[in-house]
KOLDOVEX-393317 format. One record per residue (C-alpha): residue number from 0; residue in one letter; x negated, y, z negated. Coordinates in steps of 0.1 Angstrom, whole numbers, plus 5000, padded with zeros to 4 digits. Layout:
<recs>
<rec><k>NUM</k><r>a</r><px>X</px><py>Y</py><pz>Z</pz></rec>
...
</recs>
This chain:
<recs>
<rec><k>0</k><r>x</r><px>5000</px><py>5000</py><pz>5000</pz></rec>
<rec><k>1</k><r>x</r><px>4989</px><py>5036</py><pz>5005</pz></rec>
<rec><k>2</k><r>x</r><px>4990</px><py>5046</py><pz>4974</pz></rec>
<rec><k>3</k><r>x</r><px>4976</px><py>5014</py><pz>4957</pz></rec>
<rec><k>4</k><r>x</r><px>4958</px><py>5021</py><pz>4921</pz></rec>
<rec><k>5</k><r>x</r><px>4957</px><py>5064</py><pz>4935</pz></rec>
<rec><k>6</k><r>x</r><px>4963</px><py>5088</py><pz>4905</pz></rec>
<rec><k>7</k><r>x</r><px>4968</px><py>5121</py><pz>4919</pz></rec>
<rec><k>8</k><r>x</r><px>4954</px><py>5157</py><pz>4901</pz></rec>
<rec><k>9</k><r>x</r><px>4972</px><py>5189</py><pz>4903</pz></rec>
<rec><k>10</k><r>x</r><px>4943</px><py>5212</py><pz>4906</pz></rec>
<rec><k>11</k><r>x</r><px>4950</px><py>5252</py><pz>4913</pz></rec>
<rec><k>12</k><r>x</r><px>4930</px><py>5276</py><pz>4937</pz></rec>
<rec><k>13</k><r>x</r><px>4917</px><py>5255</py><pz>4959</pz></rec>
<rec><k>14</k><r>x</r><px>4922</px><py>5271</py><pz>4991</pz></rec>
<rec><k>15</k><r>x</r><px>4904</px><py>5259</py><pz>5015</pz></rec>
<rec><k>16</k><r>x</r><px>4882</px><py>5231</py><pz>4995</pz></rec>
<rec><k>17</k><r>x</r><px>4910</px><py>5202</py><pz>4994</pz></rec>
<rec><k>18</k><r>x</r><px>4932</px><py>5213</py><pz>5020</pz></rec>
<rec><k>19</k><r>x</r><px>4937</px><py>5186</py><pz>5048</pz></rec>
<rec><k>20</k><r>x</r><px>4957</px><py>5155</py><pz>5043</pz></rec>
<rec><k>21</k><r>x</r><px>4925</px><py>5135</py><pz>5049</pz></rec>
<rec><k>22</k><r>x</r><px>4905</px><py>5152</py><pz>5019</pz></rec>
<rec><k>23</k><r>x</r><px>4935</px><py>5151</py><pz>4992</pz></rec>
<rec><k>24</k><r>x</r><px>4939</px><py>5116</py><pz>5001</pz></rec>
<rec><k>25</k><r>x</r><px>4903</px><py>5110</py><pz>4996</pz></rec>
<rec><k>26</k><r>x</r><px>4894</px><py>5129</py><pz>4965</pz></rec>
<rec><k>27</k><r>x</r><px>4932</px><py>5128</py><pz>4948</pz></rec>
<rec><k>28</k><r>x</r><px>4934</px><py>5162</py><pz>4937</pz></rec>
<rec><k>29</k><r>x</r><px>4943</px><py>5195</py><pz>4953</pz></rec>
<rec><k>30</k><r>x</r><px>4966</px><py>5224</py><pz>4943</pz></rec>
<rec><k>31</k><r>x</r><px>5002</px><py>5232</py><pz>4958</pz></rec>
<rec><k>32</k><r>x</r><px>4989</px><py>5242</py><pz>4990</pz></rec>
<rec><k>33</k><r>x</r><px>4970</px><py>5205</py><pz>4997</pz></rec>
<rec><k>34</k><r>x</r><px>5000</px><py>5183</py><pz>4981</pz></rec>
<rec><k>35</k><r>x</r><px>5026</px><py>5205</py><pz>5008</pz></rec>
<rec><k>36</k><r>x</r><px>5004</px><py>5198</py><pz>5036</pz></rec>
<rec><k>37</k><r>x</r><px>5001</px><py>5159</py><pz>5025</pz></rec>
<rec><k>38</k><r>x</r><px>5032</px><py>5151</py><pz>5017</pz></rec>
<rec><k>39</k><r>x</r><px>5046</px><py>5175</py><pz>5052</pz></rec>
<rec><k>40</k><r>x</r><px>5019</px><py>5149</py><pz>5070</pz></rec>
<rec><k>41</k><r>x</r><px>5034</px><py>5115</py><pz>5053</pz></rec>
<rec><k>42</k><r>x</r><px>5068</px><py>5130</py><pz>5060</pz></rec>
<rec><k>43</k><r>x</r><px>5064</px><py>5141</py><pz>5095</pz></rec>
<rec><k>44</k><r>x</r><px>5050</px><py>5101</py><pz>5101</pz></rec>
<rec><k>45</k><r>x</r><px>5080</px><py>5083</py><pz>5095</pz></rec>
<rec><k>46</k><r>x</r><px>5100</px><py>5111</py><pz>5115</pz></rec>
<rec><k>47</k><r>x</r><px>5112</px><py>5132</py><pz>5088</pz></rec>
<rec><k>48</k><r>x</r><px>5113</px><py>5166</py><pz>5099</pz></rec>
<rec><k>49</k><r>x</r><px>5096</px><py>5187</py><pz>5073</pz></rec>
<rec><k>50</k><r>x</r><px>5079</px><py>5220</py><pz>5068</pz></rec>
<rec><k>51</k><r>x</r><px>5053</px><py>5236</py><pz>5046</pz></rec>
<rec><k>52</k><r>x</r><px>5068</px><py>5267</py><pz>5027</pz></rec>
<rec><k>53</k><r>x</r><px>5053</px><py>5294</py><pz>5009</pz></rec>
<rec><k>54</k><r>x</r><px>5048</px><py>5330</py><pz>4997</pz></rec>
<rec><k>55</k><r>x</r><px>5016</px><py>5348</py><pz>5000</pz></rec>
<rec><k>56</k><r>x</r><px>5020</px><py>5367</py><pz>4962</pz></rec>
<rec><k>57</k><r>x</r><px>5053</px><py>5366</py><pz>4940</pz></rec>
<rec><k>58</k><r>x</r><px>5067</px><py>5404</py><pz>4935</pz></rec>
<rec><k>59</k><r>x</r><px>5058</px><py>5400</py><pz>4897</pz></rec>
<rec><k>60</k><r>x</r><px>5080</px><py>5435</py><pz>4892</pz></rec>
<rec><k>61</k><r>x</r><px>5105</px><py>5414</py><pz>4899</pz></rec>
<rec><k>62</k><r>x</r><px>5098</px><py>5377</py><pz>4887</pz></rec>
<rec><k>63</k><r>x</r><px>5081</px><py>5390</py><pz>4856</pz></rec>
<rec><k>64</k><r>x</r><px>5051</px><py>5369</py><pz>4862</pz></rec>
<rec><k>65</k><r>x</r><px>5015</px><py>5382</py><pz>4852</pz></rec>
<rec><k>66</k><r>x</r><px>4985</px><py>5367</py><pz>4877</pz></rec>
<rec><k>67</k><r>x</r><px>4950</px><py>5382</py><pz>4872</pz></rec>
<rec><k>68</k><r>x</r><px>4944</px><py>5375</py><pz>4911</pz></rec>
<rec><k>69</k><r>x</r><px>4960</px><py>5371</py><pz>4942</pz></rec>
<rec><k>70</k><r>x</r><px>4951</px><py>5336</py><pz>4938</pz></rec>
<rec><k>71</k><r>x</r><px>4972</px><py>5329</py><pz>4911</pz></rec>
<rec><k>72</k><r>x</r><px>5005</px><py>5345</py><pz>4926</pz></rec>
<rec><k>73</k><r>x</r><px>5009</px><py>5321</py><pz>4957</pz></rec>
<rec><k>74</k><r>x</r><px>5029</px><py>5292</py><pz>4959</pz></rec>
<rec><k>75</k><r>x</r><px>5035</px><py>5267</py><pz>4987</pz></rec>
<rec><k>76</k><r>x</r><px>5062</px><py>5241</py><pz>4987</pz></rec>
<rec><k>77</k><r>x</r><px>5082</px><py>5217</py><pz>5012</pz></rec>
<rec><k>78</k><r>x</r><px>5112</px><py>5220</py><pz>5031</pz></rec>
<rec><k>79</k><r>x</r><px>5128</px><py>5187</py><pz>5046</pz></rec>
<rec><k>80</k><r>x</r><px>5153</px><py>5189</py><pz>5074</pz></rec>
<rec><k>81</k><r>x</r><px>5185</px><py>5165</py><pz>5056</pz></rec>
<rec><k>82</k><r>x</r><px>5213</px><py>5150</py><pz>5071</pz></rec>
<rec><k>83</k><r>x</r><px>5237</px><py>5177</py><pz>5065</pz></rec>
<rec><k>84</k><r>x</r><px>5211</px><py>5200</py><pz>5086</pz></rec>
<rec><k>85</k><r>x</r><px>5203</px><py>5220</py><pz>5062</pz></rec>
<rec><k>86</k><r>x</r><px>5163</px><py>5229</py><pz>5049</pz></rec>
<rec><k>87</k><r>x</r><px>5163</px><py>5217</py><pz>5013</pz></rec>
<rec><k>88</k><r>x</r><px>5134</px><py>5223</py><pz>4990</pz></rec>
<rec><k>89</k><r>x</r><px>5110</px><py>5209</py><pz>4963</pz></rec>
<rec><k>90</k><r>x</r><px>5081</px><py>5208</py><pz>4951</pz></rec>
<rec><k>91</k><r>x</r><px>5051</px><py>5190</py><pz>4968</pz></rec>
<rec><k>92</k><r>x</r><px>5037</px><py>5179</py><pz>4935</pz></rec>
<rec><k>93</k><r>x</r><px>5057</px><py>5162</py><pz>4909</pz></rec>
<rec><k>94</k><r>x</r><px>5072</px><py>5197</py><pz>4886</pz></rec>
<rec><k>95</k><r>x</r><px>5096</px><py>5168</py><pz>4863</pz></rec>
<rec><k>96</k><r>x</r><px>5123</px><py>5185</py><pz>4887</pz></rec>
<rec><k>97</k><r>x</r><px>5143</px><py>5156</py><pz>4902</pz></rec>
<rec><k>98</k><r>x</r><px>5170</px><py>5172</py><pz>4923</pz></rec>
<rec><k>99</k><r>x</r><px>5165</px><py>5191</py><pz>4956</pz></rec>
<rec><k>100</k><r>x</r><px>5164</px><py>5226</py><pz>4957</pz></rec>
<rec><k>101</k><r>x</r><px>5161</px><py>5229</py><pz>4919</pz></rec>
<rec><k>102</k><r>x</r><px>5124</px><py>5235</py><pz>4909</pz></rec>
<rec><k>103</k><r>x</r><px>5103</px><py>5264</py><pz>4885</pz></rec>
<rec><k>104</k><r>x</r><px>5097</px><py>5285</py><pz>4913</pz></rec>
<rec><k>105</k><r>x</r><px>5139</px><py>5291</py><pz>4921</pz></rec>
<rec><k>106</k><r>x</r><px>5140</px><py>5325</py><pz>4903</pz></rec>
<rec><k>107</k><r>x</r><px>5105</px><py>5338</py><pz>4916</pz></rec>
<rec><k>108</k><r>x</r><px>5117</px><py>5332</py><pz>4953</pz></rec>
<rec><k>109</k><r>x</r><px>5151</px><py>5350</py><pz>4947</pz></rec>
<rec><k>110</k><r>x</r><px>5124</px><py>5376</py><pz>4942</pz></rec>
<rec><k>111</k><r>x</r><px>5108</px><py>5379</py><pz>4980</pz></rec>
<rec><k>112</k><r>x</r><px>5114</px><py>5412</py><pz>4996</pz></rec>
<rec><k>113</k><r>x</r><px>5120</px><py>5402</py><pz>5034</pz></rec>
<rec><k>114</k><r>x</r><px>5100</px><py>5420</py><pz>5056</pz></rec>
<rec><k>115</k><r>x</r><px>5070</px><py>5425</py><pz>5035</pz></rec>
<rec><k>116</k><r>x</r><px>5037</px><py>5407</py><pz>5041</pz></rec>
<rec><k>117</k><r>x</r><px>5030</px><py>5399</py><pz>5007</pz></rec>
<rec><k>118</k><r>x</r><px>5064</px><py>5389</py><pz>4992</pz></rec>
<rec><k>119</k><r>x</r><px>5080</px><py>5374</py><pz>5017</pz></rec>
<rec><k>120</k><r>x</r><px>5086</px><py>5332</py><pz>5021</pz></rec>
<rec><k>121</k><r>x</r><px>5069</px><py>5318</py><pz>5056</pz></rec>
<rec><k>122</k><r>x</r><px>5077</px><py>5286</py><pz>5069</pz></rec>
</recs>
C-alpha cells in the first residue's frame, strides 16, 4: 500500500523546500502548501477533480489573527469537485475536522477582500 508504515509531519514555512508530491512523499513532512499539492496529486490520479486553494495573507484587521511574517499568514487548502457540482473544502492535512467545508480556517476566509492581491482566495 502507499502509505504502508508512513507517518506524516505537519511542518509550517516550508515554501519551497518540501513542495512537490514527490518530496512530501519521500521525506513525510511538509506544511499546508506540500500536503494541498499531495493530496490534489493523489486525487487528481483516481479522476477526482480537485484543486489547490489558498490566500496569499489573511486580513488579520478582520480575522483577528496576529502573524510576525508574511509567512505565517498564508494558508493553502483543497477544493474537490462533488457530485452535487459543487467545490467543497478541507483541509489538506488532518485539522480533527471531519466534515466538508467545516475547518479552523472558515472565519478567516469570510475575511478575504475580493479584488486584493493579498487577501483574496486563488484557486
Amino acid at each position: 500500500p502507499l502509505f504502508d508504515n508512513k507517518q506524516f509531519t505537519f511542518v509550517a514555512n516550508q515554501e519551497p523546500m518540501r513542495i512537490s508530491t514527490f518530496e512530501v512523499m519521500s521525506y513525510a513532512y511538509a506544511s499546508c502548501t506540500g500536503y494541498s499539492i499531495f493530496f490534489t496529486s493523489i486525487l487528481r490520479s483516481i479522476g477526482i477533480p480537485t484543486r489547490v486553494t489558498g490566500v496569499p495573507q489573511w486580513n488579520c484587521e478582520c480575522a483577528g489573527c496576529n502573524c510576525t511574517s508574511v509567512f505565517e499568514c498564508n494558508h493553502n487548502w483543497i477544493e474537490i469537485y462533488d457530485n452535487h457540482h459543487w467545490w467543497s473544502f478541507t483541509d489538506a492535512f488532518p485539522s480533527g475536522y471531519t466534515v466538508m467545508n467545516n475547518t479552523w480556517f472558515v472565519h478567516n476566509a469570510n475575511c478575504s477582500v475580493p479584488g486584493n492581491t493579498n487577501y483574496s482566495i486563488y484557486a
